[in-house]
Phi, psi and omega in degrees: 000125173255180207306300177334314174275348170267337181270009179245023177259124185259164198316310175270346144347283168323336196267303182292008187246323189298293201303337179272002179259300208296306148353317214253303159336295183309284185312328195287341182278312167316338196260307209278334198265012167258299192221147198288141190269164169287306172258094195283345169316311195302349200263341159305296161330302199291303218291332152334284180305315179293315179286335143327269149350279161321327183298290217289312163320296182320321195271330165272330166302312177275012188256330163332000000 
């Protein structure tokens, strides 16, 4: 997901794609560390995106 598409996400939107990414996150490092995933990329990608998200809460909290 990219910044464009996260600030035009309204805030709880926002709270429920991160936590449900973060979720998603979480299982793909577990799957990867039993068997090596094909594509390890993808745990970067999520793990990008989540910190997107916490950037943009962050950035609406302190403009609140």
């Amino acid at each position: 997901m990219k910044q464009q598409e996260i600030s035009t996400l309204s805030t709880d939107d926002l709270k429920s794609q991160m936590e449900s990414l973060s979720e998603k996150l979480m299982k793909m490092k577990l799957a990867h560390s039993v068997t090596p995933m094909e594509n390890p990329l993808q745990i970067r990608h999520a793990r990008r995106t989540v910190a997107r998200m916490k950037t943009e809460l962050t950035k609406r909290e302190a403009q609140a």
